[in-house]
SETI-775094 format. One record per atom (N, C-alpha, C): residue number from 1; residue in one letter; z, y, x. Coordinates in nm, 4 decimals. Layout:
<rs>
r k=NUM&r=a&up=Z&north=Y&east=X $
...
</rs>
This chain:
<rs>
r k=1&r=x&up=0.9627&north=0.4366&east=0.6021 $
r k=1&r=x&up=1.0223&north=0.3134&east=0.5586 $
r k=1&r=x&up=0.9239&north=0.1985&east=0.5510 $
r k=2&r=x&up=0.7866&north=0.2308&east=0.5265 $
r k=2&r=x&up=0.6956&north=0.1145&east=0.4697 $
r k=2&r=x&up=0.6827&north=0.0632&east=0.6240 $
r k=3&r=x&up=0.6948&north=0.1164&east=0.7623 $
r k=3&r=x&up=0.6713&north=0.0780&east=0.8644 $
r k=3&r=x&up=0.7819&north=-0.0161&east=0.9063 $
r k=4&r=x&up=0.8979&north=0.0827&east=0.9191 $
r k=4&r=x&up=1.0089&north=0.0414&east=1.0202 $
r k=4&r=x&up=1.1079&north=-0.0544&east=0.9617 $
r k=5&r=x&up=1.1070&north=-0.0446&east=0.7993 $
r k=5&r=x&up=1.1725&north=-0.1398&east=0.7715 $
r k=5&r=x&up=1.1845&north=-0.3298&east=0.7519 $
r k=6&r=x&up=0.9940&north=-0.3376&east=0.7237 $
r k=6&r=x&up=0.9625&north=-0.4470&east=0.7788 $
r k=6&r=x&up=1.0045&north=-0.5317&east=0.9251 $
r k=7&r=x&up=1.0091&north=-0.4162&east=0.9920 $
r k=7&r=x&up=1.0308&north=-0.4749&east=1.1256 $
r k=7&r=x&up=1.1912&north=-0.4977&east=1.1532 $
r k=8&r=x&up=1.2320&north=-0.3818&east=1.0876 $
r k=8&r=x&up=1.4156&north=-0.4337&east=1.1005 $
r k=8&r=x&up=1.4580&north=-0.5638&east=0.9935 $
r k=9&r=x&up=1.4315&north=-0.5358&east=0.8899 $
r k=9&r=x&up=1.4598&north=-0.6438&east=0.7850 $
r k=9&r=x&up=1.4117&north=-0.7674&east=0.7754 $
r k=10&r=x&up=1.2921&north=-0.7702&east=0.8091 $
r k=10&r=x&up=1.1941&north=-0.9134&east=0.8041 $
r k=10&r=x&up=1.1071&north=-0.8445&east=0.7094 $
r k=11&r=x&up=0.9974&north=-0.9427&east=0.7456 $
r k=11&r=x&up=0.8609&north=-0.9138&east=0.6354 $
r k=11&r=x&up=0.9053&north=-0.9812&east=0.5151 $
r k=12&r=x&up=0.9350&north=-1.1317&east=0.5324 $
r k=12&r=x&up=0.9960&north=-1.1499&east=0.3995 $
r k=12&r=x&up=1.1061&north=-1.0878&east=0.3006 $
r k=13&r=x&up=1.1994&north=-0.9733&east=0.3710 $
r k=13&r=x&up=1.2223&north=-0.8925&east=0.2488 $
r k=13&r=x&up=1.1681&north=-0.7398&east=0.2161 $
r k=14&r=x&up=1.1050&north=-0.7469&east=0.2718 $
r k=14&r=x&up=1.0323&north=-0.5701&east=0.2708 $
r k=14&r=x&up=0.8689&north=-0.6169&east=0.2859 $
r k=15&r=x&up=0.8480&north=-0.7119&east=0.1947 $
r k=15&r=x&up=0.6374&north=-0.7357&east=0.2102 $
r k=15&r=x&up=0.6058&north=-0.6228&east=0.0713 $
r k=16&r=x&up=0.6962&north=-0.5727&east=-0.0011 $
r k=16&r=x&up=0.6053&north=-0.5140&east=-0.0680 $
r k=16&r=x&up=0.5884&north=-0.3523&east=-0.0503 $
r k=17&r=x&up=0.6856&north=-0.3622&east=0.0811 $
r k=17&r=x&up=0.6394&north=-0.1996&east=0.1552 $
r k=17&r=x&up=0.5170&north=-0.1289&east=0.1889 $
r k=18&r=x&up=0.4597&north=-0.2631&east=0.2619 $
r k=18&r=x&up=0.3455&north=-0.2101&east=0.3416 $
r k=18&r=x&up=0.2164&north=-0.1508&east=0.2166 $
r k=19&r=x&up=0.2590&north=-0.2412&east=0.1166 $
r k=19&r=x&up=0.1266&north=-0.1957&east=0.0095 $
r k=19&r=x&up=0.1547&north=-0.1114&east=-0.0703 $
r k=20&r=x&up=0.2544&north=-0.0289&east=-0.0570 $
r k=20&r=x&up=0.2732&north=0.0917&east=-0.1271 $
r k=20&r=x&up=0.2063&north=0.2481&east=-0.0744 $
r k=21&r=x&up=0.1121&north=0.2188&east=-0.0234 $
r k=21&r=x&up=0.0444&north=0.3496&east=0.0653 $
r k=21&r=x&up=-0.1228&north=0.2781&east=0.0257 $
r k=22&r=x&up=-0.1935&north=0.3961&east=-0.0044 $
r k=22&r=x&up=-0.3308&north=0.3814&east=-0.0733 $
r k=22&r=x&up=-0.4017&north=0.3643&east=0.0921 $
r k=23&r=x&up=-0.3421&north=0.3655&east=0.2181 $
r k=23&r=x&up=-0.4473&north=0.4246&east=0.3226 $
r k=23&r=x&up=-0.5265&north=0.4927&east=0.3469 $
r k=24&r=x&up=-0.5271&north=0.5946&east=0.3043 $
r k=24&r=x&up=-0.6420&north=0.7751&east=0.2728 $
r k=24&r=x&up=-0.6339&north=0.7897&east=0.4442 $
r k=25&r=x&up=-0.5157&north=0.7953&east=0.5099 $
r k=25&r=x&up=-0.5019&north=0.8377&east=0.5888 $
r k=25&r=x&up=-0.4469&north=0.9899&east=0.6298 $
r k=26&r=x&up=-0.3698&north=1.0066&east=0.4872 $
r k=26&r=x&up=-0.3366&north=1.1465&east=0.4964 $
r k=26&r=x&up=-0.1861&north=1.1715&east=0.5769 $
r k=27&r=x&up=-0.1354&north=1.0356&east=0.6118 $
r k=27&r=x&up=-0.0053&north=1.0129&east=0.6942 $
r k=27&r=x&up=-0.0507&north=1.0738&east=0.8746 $
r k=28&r=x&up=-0.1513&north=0.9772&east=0.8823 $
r k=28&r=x&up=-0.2312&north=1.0065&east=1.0158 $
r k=28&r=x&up=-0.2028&north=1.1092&east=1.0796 $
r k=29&r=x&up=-0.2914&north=1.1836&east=0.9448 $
r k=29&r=x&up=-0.3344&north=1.3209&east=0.9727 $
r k=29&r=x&up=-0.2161&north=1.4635&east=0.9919 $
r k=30&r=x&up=-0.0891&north=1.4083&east=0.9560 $
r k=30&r=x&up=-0.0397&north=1.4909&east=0.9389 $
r k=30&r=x&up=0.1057&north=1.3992&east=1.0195 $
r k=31&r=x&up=0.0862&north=1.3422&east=1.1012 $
r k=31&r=x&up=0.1882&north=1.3011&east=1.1960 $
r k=31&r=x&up=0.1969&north=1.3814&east=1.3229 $
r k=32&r=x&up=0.2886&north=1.4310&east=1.3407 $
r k=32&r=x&up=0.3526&north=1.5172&east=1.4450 $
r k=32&r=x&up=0.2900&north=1.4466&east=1.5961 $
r k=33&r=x&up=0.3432&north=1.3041&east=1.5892 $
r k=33&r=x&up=0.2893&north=1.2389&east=1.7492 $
r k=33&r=x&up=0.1527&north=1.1580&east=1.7586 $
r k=34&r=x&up=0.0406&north=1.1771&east=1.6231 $
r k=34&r=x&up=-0.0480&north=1.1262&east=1.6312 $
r k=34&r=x&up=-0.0379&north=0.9722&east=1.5840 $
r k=35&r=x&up=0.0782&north=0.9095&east=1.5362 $
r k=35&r=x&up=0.0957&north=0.7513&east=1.5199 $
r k=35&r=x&up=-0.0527&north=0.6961&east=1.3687 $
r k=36&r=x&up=-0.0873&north=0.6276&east=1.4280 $
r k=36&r=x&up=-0.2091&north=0.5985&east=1.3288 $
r k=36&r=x&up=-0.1815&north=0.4523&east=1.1909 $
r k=37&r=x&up=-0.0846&north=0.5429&east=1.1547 $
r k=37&r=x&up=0.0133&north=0.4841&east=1.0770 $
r k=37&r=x&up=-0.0650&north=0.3661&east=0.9713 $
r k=38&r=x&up=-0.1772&north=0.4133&east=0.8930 $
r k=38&r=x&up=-0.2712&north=0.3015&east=0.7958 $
r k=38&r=x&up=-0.3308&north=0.2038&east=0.9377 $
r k=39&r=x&up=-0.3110&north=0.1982&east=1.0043 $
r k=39&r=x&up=-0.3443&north=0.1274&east=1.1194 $
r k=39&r=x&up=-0.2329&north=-0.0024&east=1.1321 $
r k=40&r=x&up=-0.1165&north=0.0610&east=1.0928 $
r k=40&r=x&up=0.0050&north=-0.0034&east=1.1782 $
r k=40&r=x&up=0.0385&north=-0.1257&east=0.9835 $
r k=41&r=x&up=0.0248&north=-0.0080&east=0.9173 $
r k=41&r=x&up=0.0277&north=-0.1049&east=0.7525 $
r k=41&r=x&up=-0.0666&north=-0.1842&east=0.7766 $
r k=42&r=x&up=-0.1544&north=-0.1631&east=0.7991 $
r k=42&r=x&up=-0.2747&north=-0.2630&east=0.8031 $
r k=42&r=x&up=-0.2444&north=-0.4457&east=0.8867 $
r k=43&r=x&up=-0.1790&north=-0.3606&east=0.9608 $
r k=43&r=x&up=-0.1418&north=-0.4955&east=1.0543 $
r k=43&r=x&up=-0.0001&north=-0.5676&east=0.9775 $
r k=44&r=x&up=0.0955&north=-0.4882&east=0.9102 $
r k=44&r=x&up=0.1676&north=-0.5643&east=0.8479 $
r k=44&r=x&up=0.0961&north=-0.6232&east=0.7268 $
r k=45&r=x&up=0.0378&north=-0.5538&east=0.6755 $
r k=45&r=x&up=-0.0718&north=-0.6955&east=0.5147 $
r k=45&r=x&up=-0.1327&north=-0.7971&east=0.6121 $
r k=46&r=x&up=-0.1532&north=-0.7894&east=0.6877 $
r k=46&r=x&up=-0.2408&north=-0.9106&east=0.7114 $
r k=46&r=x&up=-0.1541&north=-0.9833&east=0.7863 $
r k=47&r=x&up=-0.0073&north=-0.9602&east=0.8721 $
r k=47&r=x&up=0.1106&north=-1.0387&east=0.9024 $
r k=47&r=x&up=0.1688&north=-1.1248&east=0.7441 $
r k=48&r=x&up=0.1853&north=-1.0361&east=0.6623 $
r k=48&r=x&up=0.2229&north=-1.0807&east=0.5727 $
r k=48&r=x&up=0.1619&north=-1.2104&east=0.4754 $
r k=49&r=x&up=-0.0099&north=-1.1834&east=0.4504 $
r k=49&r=x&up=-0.1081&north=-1.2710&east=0.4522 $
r k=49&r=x&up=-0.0766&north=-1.3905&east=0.5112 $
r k=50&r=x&up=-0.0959&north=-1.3913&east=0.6286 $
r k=50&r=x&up=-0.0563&north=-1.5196&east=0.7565 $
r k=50&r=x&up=0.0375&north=-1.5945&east=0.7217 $
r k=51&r=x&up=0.1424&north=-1.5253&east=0.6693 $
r k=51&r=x&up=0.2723&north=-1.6209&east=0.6610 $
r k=51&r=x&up=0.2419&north=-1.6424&east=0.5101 $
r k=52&r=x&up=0.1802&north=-1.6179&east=0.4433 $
r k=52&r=x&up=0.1334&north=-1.7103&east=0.3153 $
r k=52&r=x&up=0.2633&north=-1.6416&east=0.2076 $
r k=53&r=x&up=0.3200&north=-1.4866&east=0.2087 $
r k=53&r=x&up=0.3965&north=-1.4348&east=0.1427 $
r k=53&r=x&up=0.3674&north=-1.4194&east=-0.0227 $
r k=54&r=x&up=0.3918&north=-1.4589&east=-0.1191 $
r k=54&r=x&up=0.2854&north=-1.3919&east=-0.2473 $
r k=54&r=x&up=0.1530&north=-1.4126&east=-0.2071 $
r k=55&r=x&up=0.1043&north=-1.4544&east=-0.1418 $
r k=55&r=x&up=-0.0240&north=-1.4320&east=-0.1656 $
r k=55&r=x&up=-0.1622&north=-1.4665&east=-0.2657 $
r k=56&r=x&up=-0.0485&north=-1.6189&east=-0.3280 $
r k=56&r=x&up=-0.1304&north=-1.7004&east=-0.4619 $
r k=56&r=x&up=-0.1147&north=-1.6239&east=-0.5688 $
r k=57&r=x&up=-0.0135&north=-1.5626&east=-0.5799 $
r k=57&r=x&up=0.0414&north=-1.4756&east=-0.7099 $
r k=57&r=x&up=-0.0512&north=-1.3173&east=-0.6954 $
r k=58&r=x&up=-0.0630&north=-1.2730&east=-0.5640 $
r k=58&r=x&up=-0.1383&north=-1.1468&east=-0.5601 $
r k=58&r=x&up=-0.3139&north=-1.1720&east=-0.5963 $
r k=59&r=x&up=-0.3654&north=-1.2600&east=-0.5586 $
r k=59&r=x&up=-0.5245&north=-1.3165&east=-0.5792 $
r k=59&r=x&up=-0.4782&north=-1.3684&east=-0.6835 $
r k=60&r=x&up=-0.4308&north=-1.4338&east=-0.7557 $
r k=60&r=x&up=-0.4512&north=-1.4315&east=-0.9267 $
r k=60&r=x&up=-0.4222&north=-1.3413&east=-0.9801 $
r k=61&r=x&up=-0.3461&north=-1.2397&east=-0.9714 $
r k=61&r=x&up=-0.3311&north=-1.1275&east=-1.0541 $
r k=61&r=x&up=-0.4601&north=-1.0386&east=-1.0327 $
r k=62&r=x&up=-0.5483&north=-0.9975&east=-0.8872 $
r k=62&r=x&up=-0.6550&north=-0.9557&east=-0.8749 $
r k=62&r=x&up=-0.7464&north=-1.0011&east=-0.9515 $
r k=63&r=x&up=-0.7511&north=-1.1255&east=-0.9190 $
r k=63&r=x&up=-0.8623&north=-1.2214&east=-1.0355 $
r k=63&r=x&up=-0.8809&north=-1.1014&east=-1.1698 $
r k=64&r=x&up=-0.8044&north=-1.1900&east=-1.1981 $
r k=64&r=x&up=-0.6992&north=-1.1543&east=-1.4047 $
r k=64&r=x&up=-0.8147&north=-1.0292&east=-1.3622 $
r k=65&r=x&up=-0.7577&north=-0.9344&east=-1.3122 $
r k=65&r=x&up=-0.7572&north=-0.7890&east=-1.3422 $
r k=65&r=x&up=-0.9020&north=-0.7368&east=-1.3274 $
r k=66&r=x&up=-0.9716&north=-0.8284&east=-1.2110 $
r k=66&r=x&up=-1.0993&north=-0.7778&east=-1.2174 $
r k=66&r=x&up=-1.2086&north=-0.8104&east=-1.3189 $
r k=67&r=x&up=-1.1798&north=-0.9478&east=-1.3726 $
r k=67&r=x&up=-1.2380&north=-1.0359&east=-1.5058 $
r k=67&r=x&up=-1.2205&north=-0.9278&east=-1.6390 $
r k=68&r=x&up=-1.1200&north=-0.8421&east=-1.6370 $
r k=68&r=x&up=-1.0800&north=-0.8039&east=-1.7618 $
r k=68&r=x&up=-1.1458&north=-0.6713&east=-1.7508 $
r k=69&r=x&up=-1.1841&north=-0.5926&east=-1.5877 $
r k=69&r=x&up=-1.2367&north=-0.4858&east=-1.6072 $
r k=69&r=x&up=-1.3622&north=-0.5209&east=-1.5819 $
r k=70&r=x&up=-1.5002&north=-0.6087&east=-1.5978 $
r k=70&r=x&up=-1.5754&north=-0.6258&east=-1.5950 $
r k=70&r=x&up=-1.6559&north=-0.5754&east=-1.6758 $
r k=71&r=x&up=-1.6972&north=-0.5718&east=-1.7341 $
r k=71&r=x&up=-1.7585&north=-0.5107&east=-1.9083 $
r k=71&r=x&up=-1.6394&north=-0.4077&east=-1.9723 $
r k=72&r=x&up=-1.6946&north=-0.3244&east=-2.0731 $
r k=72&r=x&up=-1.6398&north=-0.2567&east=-2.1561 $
r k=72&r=x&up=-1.5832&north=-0.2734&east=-2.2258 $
r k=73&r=x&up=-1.6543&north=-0.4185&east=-2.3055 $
r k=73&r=x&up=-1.6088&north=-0.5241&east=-2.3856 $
r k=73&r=x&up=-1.4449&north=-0.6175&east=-2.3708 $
r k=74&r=x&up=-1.4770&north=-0.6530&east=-2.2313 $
r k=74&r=x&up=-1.3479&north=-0.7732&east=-2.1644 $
r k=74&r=x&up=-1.2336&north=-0.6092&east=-2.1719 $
r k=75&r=x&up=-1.2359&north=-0.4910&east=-2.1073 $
r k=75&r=x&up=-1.1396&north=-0.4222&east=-2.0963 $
r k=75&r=x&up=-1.0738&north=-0.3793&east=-2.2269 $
r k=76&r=x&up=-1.1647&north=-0.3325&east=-2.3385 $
r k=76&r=x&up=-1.1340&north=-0.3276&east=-2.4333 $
r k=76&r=x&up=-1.0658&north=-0.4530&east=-2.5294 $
r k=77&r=x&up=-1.0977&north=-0.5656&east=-2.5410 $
r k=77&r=x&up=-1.0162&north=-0.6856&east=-2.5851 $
r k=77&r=x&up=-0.8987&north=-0.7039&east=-2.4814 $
r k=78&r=x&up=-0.9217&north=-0.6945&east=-2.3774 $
r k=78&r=x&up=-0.7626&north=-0.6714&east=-2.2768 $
r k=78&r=x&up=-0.6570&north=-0.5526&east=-2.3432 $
r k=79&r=x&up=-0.6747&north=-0.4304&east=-2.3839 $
r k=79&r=x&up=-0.6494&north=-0.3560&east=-2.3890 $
r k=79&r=x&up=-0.5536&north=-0.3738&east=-2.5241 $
r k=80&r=x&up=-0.6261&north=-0.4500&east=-2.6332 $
r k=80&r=x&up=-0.6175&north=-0.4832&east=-2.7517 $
r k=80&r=x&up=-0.5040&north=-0.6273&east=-2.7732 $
r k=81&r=x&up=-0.4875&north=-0.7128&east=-2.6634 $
r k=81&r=x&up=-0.4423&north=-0.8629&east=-2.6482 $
r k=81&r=x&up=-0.3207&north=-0.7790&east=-2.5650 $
r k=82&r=x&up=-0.3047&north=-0.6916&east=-2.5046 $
r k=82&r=x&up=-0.2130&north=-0.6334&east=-2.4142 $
r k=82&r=x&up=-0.0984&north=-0.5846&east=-2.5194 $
r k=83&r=x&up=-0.1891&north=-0.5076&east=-2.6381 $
r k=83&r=x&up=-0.1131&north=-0.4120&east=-2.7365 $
r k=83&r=x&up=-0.0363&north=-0.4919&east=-2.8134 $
r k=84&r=x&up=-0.1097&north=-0.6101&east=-2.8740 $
r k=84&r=x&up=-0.0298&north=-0.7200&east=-2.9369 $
r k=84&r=x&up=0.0640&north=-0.7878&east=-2.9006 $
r k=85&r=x&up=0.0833&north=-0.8246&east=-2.7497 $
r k=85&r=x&up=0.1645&north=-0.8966&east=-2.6682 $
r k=85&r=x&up=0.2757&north=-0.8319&east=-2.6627 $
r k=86&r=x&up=0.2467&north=-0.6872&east=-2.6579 $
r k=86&r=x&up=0.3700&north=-0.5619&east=-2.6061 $
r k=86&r=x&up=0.4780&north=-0.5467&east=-2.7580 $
r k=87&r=x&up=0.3706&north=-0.5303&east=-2.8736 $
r k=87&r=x&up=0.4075&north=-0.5047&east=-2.9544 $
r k=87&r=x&up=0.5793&north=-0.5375&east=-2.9972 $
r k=88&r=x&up=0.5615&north=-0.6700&east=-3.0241 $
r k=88&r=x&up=0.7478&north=-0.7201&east=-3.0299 $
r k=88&r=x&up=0.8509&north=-0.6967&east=-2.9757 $
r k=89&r=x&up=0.7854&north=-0.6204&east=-2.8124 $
r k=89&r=x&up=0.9202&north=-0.5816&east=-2.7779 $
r k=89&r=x&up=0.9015&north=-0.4096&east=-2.7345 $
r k=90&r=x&up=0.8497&north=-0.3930&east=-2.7739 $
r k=90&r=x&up=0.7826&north=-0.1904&east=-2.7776 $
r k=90&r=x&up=0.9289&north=-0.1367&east=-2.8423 $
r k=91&r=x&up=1.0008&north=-0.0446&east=-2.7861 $
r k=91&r=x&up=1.0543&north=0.0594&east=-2.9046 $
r k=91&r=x&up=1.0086&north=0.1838&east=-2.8654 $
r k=92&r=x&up=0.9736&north=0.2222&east=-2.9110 $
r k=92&r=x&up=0.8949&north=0.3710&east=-2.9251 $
r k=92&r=x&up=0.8031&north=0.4226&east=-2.8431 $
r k=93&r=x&up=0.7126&north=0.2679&east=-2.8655 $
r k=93&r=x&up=0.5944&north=0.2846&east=-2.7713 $
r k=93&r=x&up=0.6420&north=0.2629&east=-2.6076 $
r k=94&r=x&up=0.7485&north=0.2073&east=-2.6178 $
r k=94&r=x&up=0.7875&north=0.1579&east=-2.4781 $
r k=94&r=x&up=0.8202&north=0.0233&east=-2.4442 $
r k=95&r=x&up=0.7917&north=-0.0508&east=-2.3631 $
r k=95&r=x&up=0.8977&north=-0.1631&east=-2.2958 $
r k=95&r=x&up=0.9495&north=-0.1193&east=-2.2052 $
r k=96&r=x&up=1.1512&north=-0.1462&east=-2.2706 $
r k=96&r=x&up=1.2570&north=-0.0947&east=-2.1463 $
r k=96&r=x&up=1.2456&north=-0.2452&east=-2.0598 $
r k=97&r=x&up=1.2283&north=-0.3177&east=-2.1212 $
r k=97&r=x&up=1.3056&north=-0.4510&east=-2.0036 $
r k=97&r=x&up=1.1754&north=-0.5515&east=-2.0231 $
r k=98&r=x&up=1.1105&north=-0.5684&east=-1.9112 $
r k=98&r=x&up=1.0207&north=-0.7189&east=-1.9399 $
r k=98&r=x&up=1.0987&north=-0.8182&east=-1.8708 $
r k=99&r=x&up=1.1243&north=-0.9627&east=-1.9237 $
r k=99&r=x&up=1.1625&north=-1.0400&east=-1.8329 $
r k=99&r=x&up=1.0444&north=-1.1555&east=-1.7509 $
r k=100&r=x&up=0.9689&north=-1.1171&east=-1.7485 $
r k=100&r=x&up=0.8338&north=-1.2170&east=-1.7024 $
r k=100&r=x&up=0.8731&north=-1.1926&east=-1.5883 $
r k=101&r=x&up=0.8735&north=-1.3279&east=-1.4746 $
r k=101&r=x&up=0.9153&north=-1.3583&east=-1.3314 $
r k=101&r=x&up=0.7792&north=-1.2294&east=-1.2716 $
r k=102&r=x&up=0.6899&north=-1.2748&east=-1.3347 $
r k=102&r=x&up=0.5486&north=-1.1954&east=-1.2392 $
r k=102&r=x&up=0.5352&north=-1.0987&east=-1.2439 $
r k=103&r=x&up=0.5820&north=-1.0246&east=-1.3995 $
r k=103&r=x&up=0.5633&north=-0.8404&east=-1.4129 $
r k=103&r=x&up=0.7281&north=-0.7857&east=-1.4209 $
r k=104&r=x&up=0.7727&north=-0.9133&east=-1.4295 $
r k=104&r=x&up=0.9311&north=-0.8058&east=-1.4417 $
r k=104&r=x&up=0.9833&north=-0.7098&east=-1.4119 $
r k=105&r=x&up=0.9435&north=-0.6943&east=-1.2860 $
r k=105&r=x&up=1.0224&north=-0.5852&east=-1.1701 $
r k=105&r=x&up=0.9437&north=-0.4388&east=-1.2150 $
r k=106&r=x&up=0.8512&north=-0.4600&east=-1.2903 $
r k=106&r=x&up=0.7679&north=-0.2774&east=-1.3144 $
r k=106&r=x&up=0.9132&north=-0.2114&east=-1.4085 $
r k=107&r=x&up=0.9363&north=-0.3073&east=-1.4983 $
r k=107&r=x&up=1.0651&north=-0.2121&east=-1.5693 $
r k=107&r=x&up=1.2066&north=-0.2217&east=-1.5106 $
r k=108&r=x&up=1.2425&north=-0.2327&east=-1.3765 $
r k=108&r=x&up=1.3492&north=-0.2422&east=-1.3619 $
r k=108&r=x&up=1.3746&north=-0.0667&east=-1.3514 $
r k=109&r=x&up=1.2892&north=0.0196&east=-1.2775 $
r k=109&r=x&up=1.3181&north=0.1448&east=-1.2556 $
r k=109&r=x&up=1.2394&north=0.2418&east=-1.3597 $
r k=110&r=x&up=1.1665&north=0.1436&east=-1.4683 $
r k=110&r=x&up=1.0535&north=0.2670&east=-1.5716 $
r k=110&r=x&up=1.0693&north=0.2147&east=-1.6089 $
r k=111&r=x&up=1.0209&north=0.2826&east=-1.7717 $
r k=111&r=x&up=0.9682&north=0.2543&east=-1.8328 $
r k=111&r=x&up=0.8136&north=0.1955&east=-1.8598 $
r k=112&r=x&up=0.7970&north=0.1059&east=-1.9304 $
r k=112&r=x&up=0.6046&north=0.0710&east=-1.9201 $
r k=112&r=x&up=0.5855&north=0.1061&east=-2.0604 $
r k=113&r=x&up=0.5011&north=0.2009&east=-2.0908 $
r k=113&r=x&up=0.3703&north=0.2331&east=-2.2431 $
r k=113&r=x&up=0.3061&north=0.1228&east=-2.2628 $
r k=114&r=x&up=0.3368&north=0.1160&east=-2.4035 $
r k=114&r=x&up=0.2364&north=0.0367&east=-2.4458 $
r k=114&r=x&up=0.0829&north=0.1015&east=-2.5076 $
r k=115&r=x&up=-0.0084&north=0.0286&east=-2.4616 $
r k=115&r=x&up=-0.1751&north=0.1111&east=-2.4780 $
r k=115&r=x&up=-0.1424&north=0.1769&east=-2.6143 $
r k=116&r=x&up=-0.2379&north=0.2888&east=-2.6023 $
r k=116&r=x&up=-0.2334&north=0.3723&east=-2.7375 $
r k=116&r=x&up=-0.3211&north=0.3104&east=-2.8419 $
r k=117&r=x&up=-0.2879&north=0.3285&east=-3.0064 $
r k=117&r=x&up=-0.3279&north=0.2503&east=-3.0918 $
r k=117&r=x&up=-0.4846&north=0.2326&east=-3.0939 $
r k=118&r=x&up=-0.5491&north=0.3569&east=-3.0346 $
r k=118&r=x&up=-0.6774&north=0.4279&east=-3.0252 $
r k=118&r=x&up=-0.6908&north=0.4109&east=-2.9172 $
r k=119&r=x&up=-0.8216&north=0.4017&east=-2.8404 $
r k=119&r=x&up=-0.8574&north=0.4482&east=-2.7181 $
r k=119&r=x&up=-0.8868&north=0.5860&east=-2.7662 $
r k=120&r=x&up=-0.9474&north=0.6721&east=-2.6362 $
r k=120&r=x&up=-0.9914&north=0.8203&east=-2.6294 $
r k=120&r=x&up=-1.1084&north=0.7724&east=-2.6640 $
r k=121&r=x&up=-1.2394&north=0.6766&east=-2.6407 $
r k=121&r=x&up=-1.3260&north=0.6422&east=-2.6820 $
r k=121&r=x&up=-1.3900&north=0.6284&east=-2.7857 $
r k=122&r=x&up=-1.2502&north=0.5678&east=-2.8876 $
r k=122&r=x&up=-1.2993&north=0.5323&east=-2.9897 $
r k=122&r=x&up=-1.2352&north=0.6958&east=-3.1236 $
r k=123&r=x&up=-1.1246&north=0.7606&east=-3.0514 $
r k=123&r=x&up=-1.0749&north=0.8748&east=-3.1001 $
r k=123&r=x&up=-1.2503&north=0.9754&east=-3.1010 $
r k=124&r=x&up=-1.2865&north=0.9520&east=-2.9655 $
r k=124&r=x&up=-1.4439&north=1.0730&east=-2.9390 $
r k=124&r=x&up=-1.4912&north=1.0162&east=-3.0648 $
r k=125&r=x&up=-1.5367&north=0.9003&east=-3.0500 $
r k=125&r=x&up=-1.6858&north=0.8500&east=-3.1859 $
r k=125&r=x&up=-1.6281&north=0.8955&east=-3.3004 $
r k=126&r=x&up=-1.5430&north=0.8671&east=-3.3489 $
r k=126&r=x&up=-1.4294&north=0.8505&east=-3.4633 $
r k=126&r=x&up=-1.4122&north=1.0155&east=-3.5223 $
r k=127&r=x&up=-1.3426&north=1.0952&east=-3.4116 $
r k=127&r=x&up=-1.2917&north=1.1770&east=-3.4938 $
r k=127&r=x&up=-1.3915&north=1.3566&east=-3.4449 $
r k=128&r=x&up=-1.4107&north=1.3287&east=-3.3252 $
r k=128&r=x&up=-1.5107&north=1.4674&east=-3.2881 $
r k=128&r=x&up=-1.6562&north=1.4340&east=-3.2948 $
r k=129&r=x&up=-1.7156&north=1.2740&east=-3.3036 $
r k=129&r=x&up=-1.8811&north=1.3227&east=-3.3413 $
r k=129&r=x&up=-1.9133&north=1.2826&east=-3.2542 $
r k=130&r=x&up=-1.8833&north=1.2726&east=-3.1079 $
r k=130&r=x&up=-1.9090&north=1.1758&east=-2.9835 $
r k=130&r=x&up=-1.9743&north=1.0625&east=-2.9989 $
r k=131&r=x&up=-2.0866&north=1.0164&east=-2.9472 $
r k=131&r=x&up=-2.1700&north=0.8787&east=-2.9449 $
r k=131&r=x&up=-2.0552&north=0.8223&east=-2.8385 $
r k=132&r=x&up=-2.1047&north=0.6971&east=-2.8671 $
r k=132&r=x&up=-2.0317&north=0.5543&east=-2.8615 $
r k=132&r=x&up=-2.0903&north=0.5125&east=-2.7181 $
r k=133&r=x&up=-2.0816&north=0.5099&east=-2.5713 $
r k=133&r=x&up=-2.1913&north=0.4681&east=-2.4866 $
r k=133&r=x&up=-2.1794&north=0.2925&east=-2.4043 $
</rs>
């Protein structure tokens, strides 16, 4: 589907096909006629790119995400600003419905967790004796 449907449908309604495959290449490898399939995705992201699809919204969300995993520090206050944000609309440690235009669509088919009250990090130092690194 991540191939053929781009091409029947348009890229503009199937662009978020092609990036649903990590490219390991384990499709490749295990294709009956040899089709070098992370080859063929490859060429639809960067069709998709070209025509300027999402692409302001995908490089700011990269941004965001790489700023916040930079230090131990930035991930951990992310982690913490994430928990608070979630909090109001959490029921039982879940958000069923986000309506944010940019993350909305993760809960249309899941559920999303909200971070645990603890990291495992701070559970190690805390409760088994584990240094802090």
């Amino acid at each position: 589907g991540a191939i053929v449907s781009p091409v029947l449908t348009g890229l503009k309604q199937a662009k978020d096909l092609p990036y649903a495959s990590t490219l390991c290449g384990a499709c490749r490898d295990v294709c009956p006629v040899g089709i070098d399939l992370p080859k063929l995705l490859l060429h639809l992201r960067h069709k998709i790119v070209a025509d300027g699809a999402g692409v302001w919204a995908e490089r700011l969300a990269v941004r965001r995400w790489h700023n916040a995993m930079k230090t131990r520090q930035k991930l951990e206050g992310s982690v913490r600003l994430s928990r608070l944000l979630l909090k109001p609309i959490a029921r039982g440690g879940y958000v069923k419905r986000m309506r944010a235009p940019a993350i909305g669509g993760w809960t249309k088919g899941r559920d999303f967790p909200v971070p645990a009250a603890k990291s495992f990090a701070r559970i190690w130092a805390d409760e088994l004796g584990g240094g802090r690194s």
